[in-house]
Each structure stands twice: as C-alpha cells, then as structure tokens.
N, C-alpha and C positions, 0 to 999 in steps of 0.2 A: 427319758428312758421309761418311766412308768407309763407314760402315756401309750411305749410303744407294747411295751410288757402286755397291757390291756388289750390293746390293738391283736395283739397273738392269739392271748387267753380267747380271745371272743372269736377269733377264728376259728380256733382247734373245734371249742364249744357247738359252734354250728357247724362245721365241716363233719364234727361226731353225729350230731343229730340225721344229719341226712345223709351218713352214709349208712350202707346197708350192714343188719344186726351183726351179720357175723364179719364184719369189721371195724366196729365202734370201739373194742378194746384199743385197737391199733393208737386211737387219738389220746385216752384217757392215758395210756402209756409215754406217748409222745408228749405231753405238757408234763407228765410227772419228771421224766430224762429232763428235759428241757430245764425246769424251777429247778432241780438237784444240780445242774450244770454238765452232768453224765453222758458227756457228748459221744465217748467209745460205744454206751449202749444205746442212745438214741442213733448214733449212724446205723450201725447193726441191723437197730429195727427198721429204719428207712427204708434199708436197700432192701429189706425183704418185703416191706409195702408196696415197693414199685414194684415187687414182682406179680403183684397178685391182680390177676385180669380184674375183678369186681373194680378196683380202687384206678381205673384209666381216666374216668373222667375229672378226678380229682391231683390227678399228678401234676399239674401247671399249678393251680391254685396254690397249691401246696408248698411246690417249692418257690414260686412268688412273694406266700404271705409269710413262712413258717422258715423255710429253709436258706433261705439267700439270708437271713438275720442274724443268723453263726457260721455260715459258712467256712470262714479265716478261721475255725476255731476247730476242724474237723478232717480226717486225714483228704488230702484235696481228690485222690483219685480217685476213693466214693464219692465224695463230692461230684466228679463230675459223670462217673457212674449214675447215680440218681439223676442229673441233669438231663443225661442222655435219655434215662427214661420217660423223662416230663416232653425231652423235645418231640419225640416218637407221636407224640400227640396233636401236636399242630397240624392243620388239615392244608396249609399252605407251604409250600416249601421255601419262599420268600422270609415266610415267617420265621420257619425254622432255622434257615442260614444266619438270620438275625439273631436268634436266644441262643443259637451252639457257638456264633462267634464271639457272644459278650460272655458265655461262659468259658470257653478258650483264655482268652485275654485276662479272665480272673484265675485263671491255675497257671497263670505264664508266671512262675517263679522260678529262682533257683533251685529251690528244695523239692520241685513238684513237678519236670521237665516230663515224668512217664504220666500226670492228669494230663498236663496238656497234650501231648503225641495223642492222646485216648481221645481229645477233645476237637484235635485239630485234623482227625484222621475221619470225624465224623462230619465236621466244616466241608473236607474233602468230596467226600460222598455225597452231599447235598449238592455243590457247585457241579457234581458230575451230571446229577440228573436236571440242573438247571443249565445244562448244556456250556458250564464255562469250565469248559478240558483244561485249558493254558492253567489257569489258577487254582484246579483242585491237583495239576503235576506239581507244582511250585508247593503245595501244603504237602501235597507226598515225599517230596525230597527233601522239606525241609522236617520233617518225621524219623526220615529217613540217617539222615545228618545225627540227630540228635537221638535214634536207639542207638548207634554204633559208637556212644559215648557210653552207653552204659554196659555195668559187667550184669547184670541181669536184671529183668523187670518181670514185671506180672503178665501172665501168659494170653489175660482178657488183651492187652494192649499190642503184643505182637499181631495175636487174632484180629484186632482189629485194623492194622495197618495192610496183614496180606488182604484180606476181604477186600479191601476198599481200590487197593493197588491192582488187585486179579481181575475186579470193575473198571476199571480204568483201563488197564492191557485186554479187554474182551471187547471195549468199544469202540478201539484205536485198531483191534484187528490184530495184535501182535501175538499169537495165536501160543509160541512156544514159553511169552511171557507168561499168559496168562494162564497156561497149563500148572507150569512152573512155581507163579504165586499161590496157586490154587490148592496143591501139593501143600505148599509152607502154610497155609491157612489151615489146612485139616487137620494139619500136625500138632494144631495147638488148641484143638476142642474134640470137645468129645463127640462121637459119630450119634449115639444116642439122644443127645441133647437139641441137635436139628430135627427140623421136622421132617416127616417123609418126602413132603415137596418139594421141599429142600437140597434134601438129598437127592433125591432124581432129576430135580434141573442138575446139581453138579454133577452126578454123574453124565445125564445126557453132552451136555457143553465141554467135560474132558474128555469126552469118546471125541466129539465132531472136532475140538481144538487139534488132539495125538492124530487124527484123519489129514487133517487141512496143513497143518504145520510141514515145512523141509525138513526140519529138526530131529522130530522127534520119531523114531522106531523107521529113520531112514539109512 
C-alpha cells in the first residue's frame, strides 16, 4: 500500500508540475482530498477538472494513475461521469469501446444500475460509429429494460440514452423515431448548454426527419 501511496503522490507531483499555472491548484487540492480520505470533495473537484478544456490532455493519465485507485470508494455515476470524460480523449475508437466497456462492467452493480445505463449508453454510441448497429440495439434495450425499473434517475443519463438511441433511429432511417427520440433528448438539457452547431444540425435533421416521415404532420 505504501508503495502504491508513493506511486500516486509522485504522479499528482509531476502531473502538477507540467500542467499549465492556472491549473496546478487543481492537483495540490487533489492529493490533499485524497490523504484526508475526503472523497465527496475530491469527486466534486474532479468532475469539474474534467470540465476544463486546458486539462484534456491529462484526463486518461489521470484517471489511469489517480482515479481507478478509489474508485469503489466514490458515488459510481461520477465515477463514470469523469470516465466518460477521460474516454472523449482516445483518438481511436477501438480504443475507446475498450476503456468505456471495462468502465461499464465496473459500475455494473446493484446499487449503481443508473452509472452503468450512463456507461453502457456510451459503449452504445461507439459500436454505432464502429458500424456494429446489432449490438449498440442490444446495449439500447438493454438500458432501456433497466430505466423502466427505476422511479427516477438523474436527467444527464436519460439525456444520455435519447442522444444515443435518436443516433441510432437517424441511421437506421426510422425517421419518426428519431424525431421522436430527439424531442425526449432536448427535454432533458438545457437549449443553452449546446453548442450553436449543435443546435442547427438538430434543428436542420428535425426539419428533414417531420418532411420525410408518414407520421408525422400527416
């Protein structure tokens, strides 16, 4: 244990040194949470580290050296919040199917069904753009199965189930799904919070889906 203790300390140590001034607190903060055992204020701080564009290159390392070490020990759906953020970062998608599926598999608990749905809705979306439809449907339903057990969850992880599922019905062509999912998606973030790119591919793709569809405004 000490060996690994060391192991940590001397990562934070140089991970601080060479990130850039106005984020060096971030680390001297993170070992002090860490040695106190203060894992509600060290997640806290995490997840707003991975927010911050400067600190992208250091998000894998990170949770690599630092965070996979208490994981068990911190509420699991930041947990796999921050993981998602580290995965954002692999330049390969191979790669990335690989690190979102072993962090899936580690929030697959009982007490922790809404990290994984978050986790496994992200597995989904990767197999979609690695062209494997069959089994990014099979991760949807089975998401799908497992919100309709709960009486309520956190609003990032429905968000994140329509997004992935209106991906899914946009590239299968099922035009009133995907309107449909797209609606339940927006319903659960804030319009502001997207980017304007963002936002005008959705609006463009719900203009051309409500056009194309029998369904819809027929």
């Amino acid at each position: 244990m000490s060996s690994t203790n060391d192991a940590i300390g001397d990562f934070l140590s140089q991970a601080r040194d060479n990130a850039p001034d106005d984020l060096q607190h971030y680390f001297l903060s993170f070992e002090d949470y860490w040695e106190r055992k203060l894992w509600h204020e060290l997640t806290d701080l995490l997840v707003k580290f991975y927010q911050e564009p400067q600190g992208a290159s250091i998000r894998i390392p990170l949770y690599e050296n630092f965070v996979k070490s208490f994981g068990d020990r911190i509420n699991q759906l930041k947990l796999a919040q921050i993981g998602l953020s580290a995965a954002g970062q692999w330049k390969d998608d191979n790669e990335r199917l690989t690190f979102l599926s072993t962090l899936a598999s580690r929030v697959d608990k009982p007490a922790s069904q809404d990290a994984y749905v978050f986790a496994l809705t992200a597995v989904a979306s990767v197999r979609l753009r690695l062209g494997q439809k069959d089994q990014s449907r099979k991760d949807l339903d089975k998401c799908e199965a497992i919100l309709d057990t709960f009486d309520s969850v956190e609003t990032m992880v429905h968000a994140s189930f329509y997004r992935v599922g209106a991906d899914y019905y946009q590239q299968s062509n099922s035009f009133a799904d995907y309107y449909r999912t797209t609606l339940l998606y927006l319903a659960c973030v804030e319009l502001e919070e997207l980017q304007e790119r963002e936002r005008q591919r959705l609006a463009y793709d719900l203009s051309i889906a409500a056009l194309v569809s029998d369904s819809i405004y027929n």
